[in-house]
N, C-alpha and C positions, 0 to 999 in steps of 0.2 A: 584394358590393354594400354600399353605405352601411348600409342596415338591419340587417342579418347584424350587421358590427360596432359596430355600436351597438346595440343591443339584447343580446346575445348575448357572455359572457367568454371560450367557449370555442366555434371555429366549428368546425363539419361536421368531416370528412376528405371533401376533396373526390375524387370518383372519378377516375380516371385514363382514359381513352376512345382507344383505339386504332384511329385513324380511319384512312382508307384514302383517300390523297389523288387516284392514278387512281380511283378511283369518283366522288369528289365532281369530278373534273376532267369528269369523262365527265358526272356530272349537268347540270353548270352550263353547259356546253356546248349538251350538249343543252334546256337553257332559254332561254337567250340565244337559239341561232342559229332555231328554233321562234316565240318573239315577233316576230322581225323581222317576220313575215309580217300580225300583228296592231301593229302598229304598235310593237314594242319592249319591252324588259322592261320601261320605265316604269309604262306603260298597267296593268301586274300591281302595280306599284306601289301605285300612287294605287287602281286597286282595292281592295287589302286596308287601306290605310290608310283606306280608304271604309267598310268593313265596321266596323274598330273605329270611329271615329267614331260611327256609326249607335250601337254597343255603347254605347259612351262617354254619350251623350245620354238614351238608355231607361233607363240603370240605373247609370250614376256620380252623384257626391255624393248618396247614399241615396236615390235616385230609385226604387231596386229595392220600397219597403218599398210604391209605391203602384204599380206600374207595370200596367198592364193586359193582361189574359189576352192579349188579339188581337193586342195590339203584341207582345207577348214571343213569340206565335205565330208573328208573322210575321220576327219578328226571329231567329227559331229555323230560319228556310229560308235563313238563310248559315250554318248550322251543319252539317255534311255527316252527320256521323256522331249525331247528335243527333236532326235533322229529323223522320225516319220512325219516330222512340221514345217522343218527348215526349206527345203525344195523349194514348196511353194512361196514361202514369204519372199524369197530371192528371187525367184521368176515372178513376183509380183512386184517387189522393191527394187530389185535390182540390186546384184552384187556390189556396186561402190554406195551403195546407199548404207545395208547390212552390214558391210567394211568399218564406213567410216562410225557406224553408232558401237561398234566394238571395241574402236581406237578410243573413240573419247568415254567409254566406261572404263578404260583400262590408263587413262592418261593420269590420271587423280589417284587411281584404287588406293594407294597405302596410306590416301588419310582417310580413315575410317568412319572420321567423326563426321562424311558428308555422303555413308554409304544410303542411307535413307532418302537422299534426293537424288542421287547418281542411279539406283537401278530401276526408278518409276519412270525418269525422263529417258533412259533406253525403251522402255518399253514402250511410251509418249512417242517415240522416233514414227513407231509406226500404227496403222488405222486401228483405233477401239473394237475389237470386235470378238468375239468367243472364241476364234479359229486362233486370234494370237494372243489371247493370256499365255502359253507355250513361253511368248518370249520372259518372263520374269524368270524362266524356270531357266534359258538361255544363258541370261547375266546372271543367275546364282551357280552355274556350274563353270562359268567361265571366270567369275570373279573366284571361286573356291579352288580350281585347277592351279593356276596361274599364282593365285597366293592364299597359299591354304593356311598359315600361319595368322594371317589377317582375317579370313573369312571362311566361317561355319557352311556347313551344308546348309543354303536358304532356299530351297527348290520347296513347289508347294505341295509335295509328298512328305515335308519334313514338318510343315505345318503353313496351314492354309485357313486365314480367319473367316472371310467371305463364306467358305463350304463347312469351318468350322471340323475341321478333317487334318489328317495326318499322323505323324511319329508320335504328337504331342498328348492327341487326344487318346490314340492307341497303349500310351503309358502313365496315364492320368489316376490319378488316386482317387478311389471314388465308386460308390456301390451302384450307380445308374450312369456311366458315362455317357452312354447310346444317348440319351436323351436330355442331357447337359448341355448352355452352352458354356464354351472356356472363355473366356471375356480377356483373352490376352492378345497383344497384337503380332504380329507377324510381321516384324521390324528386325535390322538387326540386332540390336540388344538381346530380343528375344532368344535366336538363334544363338549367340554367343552364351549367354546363361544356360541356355539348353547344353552348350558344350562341355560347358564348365561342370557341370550339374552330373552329366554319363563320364566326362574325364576319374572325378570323385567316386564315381559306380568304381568303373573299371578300374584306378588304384587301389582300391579295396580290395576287389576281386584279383590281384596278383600280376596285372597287367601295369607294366614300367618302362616300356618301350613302345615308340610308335604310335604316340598315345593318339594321334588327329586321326589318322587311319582306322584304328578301333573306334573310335565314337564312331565315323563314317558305319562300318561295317555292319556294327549293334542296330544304328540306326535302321539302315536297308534291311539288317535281319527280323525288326521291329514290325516296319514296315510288309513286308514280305512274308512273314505269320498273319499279318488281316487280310494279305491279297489269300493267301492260302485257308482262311477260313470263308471266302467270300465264293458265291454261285454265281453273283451279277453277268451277265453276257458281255457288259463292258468291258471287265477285267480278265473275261476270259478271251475279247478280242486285243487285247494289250498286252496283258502279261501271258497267257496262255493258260495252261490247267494242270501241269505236270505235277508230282506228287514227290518230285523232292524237294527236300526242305530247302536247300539250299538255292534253286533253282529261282525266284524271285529277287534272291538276294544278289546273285550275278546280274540278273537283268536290270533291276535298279542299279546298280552301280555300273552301270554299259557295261558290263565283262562278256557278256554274251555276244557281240559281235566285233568282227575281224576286219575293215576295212570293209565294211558295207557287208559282210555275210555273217549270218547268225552262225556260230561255232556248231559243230556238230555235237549231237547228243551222246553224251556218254564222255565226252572226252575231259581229261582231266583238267582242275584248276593250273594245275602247273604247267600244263601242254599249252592250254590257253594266253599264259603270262607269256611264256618263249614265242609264239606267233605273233603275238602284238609288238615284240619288243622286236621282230626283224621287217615289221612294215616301214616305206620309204621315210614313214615320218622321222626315223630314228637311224636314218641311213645316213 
């Protein structure tokens, strides 16, 4: 990216990513021919670029330093993996605490070249403990919302070194993945090749617009084929058990709930995108 070289004499070593094109084929497939039935991938579209806008508004150009609990509350129910965390870490932190480690993740963001030490020392803000690894996942949707041109989906459903899990491992080239490890790190660089890498899928495949969106999409539909092959009790107390395809693929991307309420079943993507887009955030 422009920042990287300009900021920066000597760049990364970019990771290498041995991606697995029947799977990502079999992904997008299976994304595409599933929308038709809600009106089209579009509709998934303009959803998530729905999502960041709302982002964009509550908390770009330093809006975050004043932003209010309820709004950032509510703006935290398109956050999938976030949602059901944040309460407590605020009733534990306390709202000007949570505030101000979101103003200074967001005070720097567009130089990219210091995205690597800006979202460990958010997380650093507050106590080491299993209950809030959450937050990395916090600063990846918030730095992605807000400036999605700058920064990839970094959430650790997209890839996660530590558990060795994710989008990455799920599309990895390779006759024994289950029991591989991927030896790449979980940096941004990683994420941004990762983009680069599905951008190049999806040009291929006929896709010329909206291109940040579609990787988005691919991704959670990636993602959301392993929740859907999985029986775990865990993921069926997280994402739920439903048998459409599409149905993990909203949830990950918060499409599923409405200001604190999970969207009703059955209701279209489209229905969905117009309720979001007439909540106070956008009033």
């Amino acid at each position: 990216m422009a920042s990287l070289a300009a900021n920066s004499s000597i760049l990364p070593q970019r990771p290498v990513l041995d991606l697995s094109g029947p799977k990502l084929r079999i992904a997008f497939e299976t994304l595409v021919n599933a929308s038709e039935a809600v009106g089209g991938i579009e509709q998934f579209v303009e959803a998530v670029k729905l999502k960041s806008k709302v982002c964009k508004e509550l908390l770009g150009e330093g809006k975050a330093a004043t932003v209010d609990r309820a709004d950032f509350e509510q703006l935290v129910q398109l956050m999938a993996t976030v949602r059901r965390r944040l309460g407590r870490l605020i009733d534990d932190q306390g709202w000007a605490k949570v505030q101000a480690a979101i103003a200074a993740l967001l005070d720097q963001a567009t130089d990219t070249t210091i995205a690597d030490k800006c979202v460990p020392a958010f997380v650093k803000t507050f106590p080491d403990s299993r209950e809030n690894r959450f937050t990395r996942d916090l600063a990846a949707e918030i730095l992605h919302n807000v400036l999605p041109e700058h920064y990839p989906l970094m959430q650790r459903w997209v890839w996660d070194t530590k558990t060795n899990s994710g989008v990455i491992r799920e599309i990895w080239h390779g006759d024994d993945v289950d029991h591989m490890v991927i030896d790449i790190a979980d940096g941004y660089e990683t994420f941004l090749v990762l983009r680069e890498e599905l951008s190049q899928f999806l040009s291929d495949n006929g896709v010329f617009r909206d291109m940040l969106w579609h990787v988005d999409l691919l991704c959670a539909q990636v993602y959301g084929d392993y929740i859907n092959a999985q029986g775990g009790a865990w993921l069926k107390t997280e994402f739920g058990a439903d048998s459409d395809p599409l149905e993990h693929t909203r949830r990950i991307m918060g499409l599923d709930r409405v200001a604190g309420k999970r969207a009703s079943k059955g209701k279209t993507l489209d229905g969905t995108a117009a309720t979001v887009s007439s909540t106070k955030l956008l009033s």
